[in-house]
C-alpha atoms as an extended CHARMM CRD file, in Angstrom:
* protein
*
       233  EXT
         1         1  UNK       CA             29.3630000000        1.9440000000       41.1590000000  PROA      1               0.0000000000
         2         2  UNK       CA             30.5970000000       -1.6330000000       39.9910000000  PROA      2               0.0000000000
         3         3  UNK       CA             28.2540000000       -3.4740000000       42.4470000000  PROA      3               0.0000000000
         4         4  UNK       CA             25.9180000000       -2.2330000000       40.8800000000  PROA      4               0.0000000000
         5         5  UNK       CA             26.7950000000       -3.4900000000       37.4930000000  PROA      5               0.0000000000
         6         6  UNK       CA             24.3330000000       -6.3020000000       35.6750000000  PROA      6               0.0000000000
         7         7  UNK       CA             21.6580000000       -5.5530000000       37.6530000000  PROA      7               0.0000000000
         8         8  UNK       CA             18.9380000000       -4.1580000000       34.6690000000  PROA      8               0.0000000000
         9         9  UNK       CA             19.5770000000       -7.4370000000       33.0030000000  PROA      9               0.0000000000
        10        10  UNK       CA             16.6880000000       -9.2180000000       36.0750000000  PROA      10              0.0000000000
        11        11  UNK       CA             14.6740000000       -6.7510000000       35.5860000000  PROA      11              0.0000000000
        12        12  UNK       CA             14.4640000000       -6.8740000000       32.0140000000  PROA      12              0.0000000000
        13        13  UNK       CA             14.0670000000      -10.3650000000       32.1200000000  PROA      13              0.0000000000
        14        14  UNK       CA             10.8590000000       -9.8960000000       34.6480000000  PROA      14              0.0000000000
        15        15  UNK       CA              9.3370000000       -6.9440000000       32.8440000000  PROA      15              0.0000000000
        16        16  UNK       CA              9.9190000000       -9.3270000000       29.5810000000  PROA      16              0.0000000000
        17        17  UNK       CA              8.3470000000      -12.4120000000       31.1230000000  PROA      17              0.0000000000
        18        18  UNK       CA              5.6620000000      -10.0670000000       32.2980000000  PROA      18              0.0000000000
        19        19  UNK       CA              4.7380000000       -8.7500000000       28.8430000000  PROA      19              0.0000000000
        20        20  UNK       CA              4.5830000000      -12.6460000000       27.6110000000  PROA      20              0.0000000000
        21        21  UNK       CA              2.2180000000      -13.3580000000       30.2720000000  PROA      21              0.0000000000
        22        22  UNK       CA             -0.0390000000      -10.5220000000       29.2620000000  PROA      22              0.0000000000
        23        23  UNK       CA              0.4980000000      -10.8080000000       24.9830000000  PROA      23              0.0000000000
        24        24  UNK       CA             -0.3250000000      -14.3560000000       24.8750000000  PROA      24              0.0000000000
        25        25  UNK       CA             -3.7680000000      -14.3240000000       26.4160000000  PROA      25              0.0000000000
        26        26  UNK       CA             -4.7240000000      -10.9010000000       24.6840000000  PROA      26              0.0000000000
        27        27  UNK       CA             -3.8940000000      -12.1950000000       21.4230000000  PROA      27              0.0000000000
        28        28  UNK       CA             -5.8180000000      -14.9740000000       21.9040000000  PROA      28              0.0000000000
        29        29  UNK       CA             -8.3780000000      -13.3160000000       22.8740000000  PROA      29              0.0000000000
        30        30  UNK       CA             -8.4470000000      -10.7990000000       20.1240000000  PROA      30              0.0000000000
        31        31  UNK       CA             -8.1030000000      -13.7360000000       17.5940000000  PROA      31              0.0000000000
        32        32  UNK       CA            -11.5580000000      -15.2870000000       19.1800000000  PROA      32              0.0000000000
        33        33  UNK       CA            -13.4240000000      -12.5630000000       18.8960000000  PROA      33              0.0000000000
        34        34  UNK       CA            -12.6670000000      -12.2960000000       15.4450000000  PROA      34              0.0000000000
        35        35  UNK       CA            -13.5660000000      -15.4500000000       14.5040000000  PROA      35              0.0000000000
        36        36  UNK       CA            -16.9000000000      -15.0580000000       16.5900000000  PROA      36              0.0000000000
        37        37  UNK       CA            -17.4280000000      -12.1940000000       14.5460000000  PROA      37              0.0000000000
        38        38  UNK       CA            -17.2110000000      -13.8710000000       11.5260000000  PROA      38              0.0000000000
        39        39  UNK       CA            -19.4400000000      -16.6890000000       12.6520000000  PROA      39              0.0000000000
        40        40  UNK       CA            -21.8840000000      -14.2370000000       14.0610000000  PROA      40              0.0000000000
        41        41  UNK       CA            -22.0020000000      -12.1140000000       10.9420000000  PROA      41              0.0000000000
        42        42  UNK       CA            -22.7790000000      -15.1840000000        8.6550000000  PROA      42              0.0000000000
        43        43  UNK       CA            -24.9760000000      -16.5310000000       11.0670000000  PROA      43              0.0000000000
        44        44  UNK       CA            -26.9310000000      -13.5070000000       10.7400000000  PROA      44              0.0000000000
        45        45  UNK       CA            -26.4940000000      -13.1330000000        6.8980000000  PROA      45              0.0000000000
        46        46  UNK       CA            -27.4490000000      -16.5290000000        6.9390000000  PROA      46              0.0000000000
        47        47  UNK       CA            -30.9820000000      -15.7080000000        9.3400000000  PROA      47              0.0000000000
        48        48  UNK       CA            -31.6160000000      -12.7080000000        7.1640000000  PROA      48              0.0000000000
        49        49  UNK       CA            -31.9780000000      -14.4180000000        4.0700000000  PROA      49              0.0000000000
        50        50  UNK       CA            -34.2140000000      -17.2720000000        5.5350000000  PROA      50              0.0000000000
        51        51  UNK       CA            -36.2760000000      -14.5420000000        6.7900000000  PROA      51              0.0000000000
        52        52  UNK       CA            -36.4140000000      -13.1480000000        3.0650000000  PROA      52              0.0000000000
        53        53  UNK       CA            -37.7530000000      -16.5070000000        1.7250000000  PROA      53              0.0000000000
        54        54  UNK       CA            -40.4730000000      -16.8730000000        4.4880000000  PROA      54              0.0000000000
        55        55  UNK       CA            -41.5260000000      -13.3560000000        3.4570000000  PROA      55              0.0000000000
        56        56  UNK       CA            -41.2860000000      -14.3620000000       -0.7040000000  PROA      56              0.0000000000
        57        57  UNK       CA            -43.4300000000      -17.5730000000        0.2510000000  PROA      57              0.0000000000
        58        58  UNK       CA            -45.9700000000      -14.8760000000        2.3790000000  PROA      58              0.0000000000
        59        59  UNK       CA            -46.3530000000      -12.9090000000       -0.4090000000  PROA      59              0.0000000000
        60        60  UNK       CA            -47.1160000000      -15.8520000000       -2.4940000000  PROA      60              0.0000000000
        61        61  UNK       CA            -49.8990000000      -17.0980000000       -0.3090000000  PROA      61              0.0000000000
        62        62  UNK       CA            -51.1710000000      -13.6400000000       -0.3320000000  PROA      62              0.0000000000
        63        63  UNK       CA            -51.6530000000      -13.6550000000       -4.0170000000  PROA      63              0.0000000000
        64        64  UNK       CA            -52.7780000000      -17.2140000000       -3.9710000000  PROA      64              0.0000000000
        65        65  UNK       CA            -53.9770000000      -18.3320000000       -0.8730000000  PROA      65              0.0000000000
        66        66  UNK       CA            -54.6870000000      -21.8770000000       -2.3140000000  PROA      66              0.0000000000
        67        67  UNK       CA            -51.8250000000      -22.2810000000       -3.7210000000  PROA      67              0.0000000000
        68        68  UNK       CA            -51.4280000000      -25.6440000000       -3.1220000000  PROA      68              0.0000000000
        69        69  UNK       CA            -52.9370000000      -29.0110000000       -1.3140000000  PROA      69              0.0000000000
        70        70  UNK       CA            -49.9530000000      -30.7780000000       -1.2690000000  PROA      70              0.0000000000
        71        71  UNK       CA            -48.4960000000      -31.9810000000        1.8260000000  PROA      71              0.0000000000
        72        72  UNK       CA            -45.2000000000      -32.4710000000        0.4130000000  PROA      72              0.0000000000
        73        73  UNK       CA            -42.1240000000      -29.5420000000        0.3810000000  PROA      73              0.0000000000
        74        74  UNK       CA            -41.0300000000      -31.4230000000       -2.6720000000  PROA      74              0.0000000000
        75        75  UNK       CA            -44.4800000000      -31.7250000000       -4.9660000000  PROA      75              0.0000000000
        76        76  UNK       CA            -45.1190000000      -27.8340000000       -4.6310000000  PROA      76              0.0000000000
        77        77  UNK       CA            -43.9580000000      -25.1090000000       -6.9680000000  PROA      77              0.0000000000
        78        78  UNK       CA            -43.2970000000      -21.6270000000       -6.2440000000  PROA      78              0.0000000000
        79        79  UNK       CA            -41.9490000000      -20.8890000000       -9.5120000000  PROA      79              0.0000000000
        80        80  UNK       CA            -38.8270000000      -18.7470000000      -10.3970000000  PROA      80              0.0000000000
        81        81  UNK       CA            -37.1660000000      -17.6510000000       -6.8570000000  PROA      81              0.0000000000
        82        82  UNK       CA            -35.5750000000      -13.9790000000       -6.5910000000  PROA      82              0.0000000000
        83        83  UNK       CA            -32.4840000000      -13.3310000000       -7.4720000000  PROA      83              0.0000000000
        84        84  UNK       CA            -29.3470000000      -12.7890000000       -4.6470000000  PROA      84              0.0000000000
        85        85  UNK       CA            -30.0870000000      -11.7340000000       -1.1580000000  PROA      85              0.0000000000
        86        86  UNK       CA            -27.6750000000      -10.3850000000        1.3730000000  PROA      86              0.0000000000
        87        87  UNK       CA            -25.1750000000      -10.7920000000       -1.3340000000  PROA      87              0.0000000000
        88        88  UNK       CA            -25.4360000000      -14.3550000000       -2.3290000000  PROA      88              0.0000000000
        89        89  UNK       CA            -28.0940000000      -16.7300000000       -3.6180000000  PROA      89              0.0000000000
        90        90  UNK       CA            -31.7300000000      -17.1550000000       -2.2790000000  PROA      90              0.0000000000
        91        91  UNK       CA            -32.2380000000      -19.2420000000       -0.0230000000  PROA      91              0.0000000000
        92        92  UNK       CA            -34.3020000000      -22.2940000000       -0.7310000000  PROA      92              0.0000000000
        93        93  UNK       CA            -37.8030000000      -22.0470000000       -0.1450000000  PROA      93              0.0000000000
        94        94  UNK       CA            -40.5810000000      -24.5970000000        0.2370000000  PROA      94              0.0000000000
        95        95  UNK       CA            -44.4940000000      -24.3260000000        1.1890000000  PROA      95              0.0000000000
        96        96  UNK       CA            -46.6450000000      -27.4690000000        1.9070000000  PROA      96              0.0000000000
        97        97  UNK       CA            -50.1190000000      -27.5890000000        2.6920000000  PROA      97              0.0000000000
        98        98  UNK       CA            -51.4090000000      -28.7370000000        6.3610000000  PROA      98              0.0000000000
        99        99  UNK       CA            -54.3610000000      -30.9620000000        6.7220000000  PROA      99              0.0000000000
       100       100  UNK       CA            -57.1990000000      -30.4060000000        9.3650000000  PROA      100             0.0000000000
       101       101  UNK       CA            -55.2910000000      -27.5980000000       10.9070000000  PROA      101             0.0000000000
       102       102  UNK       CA            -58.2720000000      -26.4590000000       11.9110000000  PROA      102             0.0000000000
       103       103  UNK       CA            -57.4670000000      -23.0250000000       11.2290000000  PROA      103             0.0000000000
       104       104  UNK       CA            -60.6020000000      -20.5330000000       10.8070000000  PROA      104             0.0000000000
       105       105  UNK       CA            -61.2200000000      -16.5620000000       10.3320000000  PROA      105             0.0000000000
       106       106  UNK       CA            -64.3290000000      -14.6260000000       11.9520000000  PROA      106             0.0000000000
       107       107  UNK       CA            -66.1890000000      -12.1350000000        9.8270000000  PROA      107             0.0000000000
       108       108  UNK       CA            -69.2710000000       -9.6620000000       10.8280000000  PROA      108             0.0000000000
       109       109  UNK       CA            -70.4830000000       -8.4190000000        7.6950000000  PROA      109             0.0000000000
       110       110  UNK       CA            -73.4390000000       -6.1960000000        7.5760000000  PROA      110             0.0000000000
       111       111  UNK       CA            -76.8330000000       -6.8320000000        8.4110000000  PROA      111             0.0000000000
       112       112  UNK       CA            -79.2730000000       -6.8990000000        6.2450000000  PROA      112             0.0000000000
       113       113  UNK       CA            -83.0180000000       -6.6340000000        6.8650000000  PROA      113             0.0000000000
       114       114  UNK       CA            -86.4280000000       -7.6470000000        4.8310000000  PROA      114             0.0000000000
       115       115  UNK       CA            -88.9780000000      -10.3360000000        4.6110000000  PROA      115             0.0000000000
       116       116  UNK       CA            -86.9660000000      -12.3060000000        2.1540000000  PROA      116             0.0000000000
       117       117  UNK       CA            -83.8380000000      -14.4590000000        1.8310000000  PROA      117             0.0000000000
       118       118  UNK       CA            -80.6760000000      -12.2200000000        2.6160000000  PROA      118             0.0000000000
       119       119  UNK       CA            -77.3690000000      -13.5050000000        1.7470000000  PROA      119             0.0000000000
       120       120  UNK       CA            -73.9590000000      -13.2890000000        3.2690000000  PROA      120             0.0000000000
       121       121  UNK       CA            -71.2380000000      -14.5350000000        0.8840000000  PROA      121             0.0000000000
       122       122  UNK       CA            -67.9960000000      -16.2590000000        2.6360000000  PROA      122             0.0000000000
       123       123  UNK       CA            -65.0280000000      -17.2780000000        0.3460000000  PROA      123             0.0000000000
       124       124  UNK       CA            -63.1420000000      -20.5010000000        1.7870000000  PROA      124             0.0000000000
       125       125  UNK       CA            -59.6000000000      -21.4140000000        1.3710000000  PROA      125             0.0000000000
       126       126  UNK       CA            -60.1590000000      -24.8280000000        3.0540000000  PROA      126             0.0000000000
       127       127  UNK       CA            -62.6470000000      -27.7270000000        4.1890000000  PROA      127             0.0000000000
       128       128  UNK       CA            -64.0980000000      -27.6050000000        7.2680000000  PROA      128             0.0000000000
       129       129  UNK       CA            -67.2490000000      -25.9660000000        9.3300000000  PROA      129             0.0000000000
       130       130  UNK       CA            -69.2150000000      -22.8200000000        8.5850000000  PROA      130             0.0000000000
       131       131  UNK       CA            -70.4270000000      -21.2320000000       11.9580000000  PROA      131             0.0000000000
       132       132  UNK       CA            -73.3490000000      -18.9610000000       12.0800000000  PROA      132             0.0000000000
       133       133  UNK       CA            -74.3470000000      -17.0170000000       14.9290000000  PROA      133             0.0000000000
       134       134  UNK       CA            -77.5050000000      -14.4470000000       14.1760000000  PROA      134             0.0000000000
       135       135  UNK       CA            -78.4910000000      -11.8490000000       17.0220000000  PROA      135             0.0000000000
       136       136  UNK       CA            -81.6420000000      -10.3160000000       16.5780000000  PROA      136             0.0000000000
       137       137  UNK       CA            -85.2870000000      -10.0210000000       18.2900000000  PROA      137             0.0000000000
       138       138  UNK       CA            -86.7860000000      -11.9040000000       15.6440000000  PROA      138             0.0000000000
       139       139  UNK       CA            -88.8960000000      -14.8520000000       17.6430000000  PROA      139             0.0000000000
       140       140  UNK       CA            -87.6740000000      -17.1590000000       15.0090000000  PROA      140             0.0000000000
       141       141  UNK       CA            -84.9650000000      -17.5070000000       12.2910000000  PROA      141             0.0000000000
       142       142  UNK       CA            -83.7490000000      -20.0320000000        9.1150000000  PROA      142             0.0000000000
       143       143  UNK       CA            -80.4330000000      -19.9370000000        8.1300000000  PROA      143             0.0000000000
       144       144  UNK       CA            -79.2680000000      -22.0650000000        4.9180000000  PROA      144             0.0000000000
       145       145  UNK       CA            -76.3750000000      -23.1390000000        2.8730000000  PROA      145             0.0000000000
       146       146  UNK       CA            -77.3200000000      -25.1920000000       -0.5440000000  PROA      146             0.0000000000
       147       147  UNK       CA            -79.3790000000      -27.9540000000        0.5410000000  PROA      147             0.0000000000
       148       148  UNK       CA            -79.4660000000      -27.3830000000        4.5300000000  PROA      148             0.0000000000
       149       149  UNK       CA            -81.8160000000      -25.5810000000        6.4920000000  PROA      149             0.0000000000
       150       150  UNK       CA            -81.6480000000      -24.6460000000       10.3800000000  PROA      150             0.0000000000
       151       151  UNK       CA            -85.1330000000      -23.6840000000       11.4000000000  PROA      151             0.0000000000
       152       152  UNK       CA            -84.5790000000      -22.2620000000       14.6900000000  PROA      152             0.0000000000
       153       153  UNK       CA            -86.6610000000      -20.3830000000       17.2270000000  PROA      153             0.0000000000
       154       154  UNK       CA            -86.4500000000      -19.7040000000       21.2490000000  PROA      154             0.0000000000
       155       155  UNK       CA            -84.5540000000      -16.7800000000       21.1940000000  PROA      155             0.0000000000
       156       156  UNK       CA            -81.0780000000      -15.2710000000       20.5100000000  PROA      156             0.0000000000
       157       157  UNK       CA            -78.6390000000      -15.8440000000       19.2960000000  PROA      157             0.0000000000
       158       158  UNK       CA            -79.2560000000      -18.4230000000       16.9770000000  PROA      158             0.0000000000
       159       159  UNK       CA            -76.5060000000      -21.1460000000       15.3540000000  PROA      159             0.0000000000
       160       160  UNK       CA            -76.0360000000      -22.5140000000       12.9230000000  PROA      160             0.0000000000
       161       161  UNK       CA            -72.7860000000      -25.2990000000       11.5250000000  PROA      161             0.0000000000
       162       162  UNK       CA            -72.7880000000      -26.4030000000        8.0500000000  PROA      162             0.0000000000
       163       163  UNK       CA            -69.7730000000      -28.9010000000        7.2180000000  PROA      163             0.0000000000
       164       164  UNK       CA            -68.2290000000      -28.2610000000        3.8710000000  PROA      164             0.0000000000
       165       165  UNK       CA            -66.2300000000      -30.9320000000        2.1010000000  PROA      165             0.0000000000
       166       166  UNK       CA            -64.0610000000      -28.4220000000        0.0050000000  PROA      166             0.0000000000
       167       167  UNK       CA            -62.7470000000      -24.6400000000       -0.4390000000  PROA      167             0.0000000000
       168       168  UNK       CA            -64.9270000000      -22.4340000000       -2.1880000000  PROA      168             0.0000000000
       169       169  UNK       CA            -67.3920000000      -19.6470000000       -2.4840000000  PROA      169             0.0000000000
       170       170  UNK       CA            -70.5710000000      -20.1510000000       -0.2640000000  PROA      170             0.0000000000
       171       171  UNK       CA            -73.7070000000      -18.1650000000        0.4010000000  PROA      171             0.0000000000
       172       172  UNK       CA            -75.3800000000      -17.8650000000        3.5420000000  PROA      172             0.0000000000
       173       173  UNK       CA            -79.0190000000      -17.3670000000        3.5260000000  PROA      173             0.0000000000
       174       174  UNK       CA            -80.6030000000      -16.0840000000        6.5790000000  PROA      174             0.0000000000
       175       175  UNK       CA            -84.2670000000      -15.0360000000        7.1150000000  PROA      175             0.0000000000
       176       176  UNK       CA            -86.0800000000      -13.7740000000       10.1450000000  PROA      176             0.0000000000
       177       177  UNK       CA            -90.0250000000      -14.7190000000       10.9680000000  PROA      177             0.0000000000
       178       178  UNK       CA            -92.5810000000      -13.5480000000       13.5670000000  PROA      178             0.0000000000
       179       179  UNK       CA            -95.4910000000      -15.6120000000       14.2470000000  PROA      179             0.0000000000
       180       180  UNK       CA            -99.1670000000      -14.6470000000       13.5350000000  PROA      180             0.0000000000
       181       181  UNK       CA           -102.2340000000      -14.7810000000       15.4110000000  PROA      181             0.0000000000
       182       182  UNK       CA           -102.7620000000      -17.7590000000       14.8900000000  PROA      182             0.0000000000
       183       183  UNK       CA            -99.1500000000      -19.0500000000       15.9370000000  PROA      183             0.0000000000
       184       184  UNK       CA            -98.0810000000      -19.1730000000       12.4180000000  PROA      184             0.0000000000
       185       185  UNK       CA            -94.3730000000      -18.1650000000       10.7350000000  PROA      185             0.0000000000
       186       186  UNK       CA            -94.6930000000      -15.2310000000        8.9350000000  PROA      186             0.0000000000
       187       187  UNK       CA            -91.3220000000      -13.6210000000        7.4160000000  PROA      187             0.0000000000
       188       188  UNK       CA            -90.9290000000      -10.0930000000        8.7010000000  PROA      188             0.0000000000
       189       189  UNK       CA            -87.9820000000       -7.1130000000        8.6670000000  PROA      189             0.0000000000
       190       190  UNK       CA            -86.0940000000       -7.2930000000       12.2570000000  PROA      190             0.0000000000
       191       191  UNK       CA            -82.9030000000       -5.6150000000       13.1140000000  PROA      191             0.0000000000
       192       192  UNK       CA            -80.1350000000       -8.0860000000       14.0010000000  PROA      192             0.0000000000
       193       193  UNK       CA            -76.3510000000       -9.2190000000       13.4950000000  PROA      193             0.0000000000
       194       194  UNK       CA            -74.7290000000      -12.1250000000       12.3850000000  PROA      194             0.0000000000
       195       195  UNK       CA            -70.9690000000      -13.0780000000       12.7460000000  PROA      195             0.0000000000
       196       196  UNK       CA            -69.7350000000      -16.1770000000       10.2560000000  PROA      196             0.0000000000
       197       197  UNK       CA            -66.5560000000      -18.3420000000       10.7700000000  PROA      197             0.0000000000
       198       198  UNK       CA            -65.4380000000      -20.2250000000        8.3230000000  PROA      198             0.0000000000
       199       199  UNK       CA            -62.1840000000      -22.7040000000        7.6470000000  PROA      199             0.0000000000
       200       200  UNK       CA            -59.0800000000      -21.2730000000        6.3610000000  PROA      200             0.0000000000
       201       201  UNK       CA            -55.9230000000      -23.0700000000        4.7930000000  PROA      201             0.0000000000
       202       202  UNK       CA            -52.4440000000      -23.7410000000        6.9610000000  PROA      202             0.0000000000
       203       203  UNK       CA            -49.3850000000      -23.6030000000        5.5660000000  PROA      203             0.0000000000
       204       204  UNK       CA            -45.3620000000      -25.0380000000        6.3250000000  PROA      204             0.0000000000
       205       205  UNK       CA            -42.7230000000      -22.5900000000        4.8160000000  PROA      205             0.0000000000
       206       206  UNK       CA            -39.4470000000      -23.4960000000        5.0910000000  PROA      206             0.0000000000
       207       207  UNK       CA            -36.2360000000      -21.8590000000        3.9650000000  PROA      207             0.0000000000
       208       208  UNK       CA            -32.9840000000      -23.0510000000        4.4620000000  PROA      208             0.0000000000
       209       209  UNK       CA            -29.8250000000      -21.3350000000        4.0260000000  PROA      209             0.0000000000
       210       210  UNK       CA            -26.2750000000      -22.6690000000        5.2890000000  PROA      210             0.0000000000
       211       211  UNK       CA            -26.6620000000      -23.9030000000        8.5960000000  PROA      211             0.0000000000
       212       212  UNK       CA            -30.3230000000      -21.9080000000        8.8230000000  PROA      212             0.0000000000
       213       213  UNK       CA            -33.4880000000      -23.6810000000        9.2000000000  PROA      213             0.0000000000
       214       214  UNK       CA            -36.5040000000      -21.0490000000        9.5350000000  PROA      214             0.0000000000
       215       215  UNK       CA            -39.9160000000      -23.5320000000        9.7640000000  PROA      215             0.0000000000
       216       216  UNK       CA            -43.1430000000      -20.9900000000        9.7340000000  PROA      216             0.0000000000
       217       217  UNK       CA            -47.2900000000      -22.0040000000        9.9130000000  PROA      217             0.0000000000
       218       218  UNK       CA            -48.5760000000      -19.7900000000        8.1600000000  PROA      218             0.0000000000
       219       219  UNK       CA            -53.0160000000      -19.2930000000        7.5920000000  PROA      219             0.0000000000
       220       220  UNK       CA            -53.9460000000      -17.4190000000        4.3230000000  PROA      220             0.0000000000
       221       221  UNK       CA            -57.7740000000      -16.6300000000        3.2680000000  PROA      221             0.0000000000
       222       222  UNK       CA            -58.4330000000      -14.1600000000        0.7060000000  PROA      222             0.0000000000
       223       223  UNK       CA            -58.7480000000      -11.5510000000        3.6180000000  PROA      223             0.0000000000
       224       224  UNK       CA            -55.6160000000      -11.7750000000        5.2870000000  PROA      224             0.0000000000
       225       225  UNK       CA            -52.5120000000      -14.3580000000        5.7780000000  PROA      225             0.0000000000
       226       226  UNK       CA            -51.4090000000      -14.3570000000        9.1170000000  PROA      226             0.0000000000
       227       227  UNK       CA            -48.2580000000      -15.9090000000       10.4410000000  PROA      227             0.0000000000
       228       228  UNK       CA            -49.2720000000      -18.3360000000       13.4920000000  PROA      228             0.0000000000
       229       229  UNK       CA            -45.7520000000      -19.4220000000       14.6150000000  PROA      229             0.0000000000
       230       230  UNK       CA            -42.0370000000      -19.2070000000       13.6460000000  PROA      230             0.0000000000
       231       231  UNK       CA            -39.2550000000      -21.4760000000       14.5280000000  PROA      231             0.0000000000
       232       232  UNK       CA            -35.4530000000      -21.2020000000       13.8590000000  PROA      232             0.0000000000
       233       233  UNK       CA            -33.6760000000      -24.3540000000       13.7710000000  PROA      233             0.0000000000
């Protein structure tokens, strides 16, 4: 019995030297994930409420979609932001307009037939060219906007561009001919489609919350706005 005396004291010593080794690491390790959490969870608070302001500055455009031709964040106004998101302020917001984007929307309204001038009406949210592309039988075809004419003939389809200097409201004209005995135009009724594209405006939103950077082109027309790419910074 006495040489055995003492001997729990090593052992209490290893299992204690053990539980050291093991405490240390896992309490670090349980402190860093904490912290990630918290970093994650306002990184994503922080994404959220970016992703709130590029939807504000969507709905915006929708309402307006030329709300602006500046191609300055800083000389546009969106007027009075929302009020908190995700539990603290919004996050700032900015829209500029984007020169020659190029950006354009295809419409295929209804055709209409007759022997006079039928008109198409197309609504423009930027500068640009006016593409008109007529199907039909009809031997030969005019298509106008204000002051030009295309007088076309040789078969379908038949285009037409007109270059516009400014947004607006436009009318295309379109009327369909045969020819007559004696090889002459005459306007006649002939079944047909026609399919106009037209320029649309581009858009830069930007919100910025924290560390958050959300950058999004954006094209609005008074059909649709569409969102063309977005990039988190």
């Amino acid at each position: 019995m006495n040489s055995e005396r003492g001997q729990a004291l090593p052992l209490a010593l290893l299992a204690l030297a053990a539980g050291m080794l093991l405490i240390v690491p896992f309490a670090n390790h349980i402190g860093g994930n904490l912290l990630a959490s918290r970093i994650y969870g306002q990184v994503m608070s922080e994404q959220y409420s970016c992703d709130a302001g590029v939807e504000w500055a969507l709905w915006k455009l929708k309402g307006d979609p030329v709300l602006t031709t500046s191609t300055n964040y800083e000389s546009t106004d969106l007027g009075a932001v929302p009020g908190e998101i995700n539990g603290s302020s919004f996050p700032t917001t900015e829209l500029r307009f984007v020169e020659d984007a190029g950006a354009t929307e295809t419409i295929t309204p209804e055709w209409q037939g007759g022997k006079k001038w039928q008109e198409y009406p197309v609504d423009t949210t930027d500068k640009g060219i006016i593409t008109v592309v007529v199907e039909t039988d009809a031997p030969a075809v005019d298509i106008k906007l204000r002051g030009t004419t295309y007088e076309l003939e040789g078969g379908s389809p038949y285009t037409a561009e007109f270059l516009t200097d400014a947004a607006g409201s436009y009318k295309i004209k379109v009327k369909t001919f045969k020819y007559d005995k004696k090889g002459k135009k005459k306007a006649a009724s002939f079944s047909g489609a026609i399919t106009i594209t037209y320029p649309v405006a581009s858009y830069d939103i930007r919100a910025r919350k924290g560390d958050c950077v959300t950058t999004v082109r954006a094209t609005a027309s008074y059909l649709t706005t569409r969102v063309i790419s977005w990039q988190i910074e």
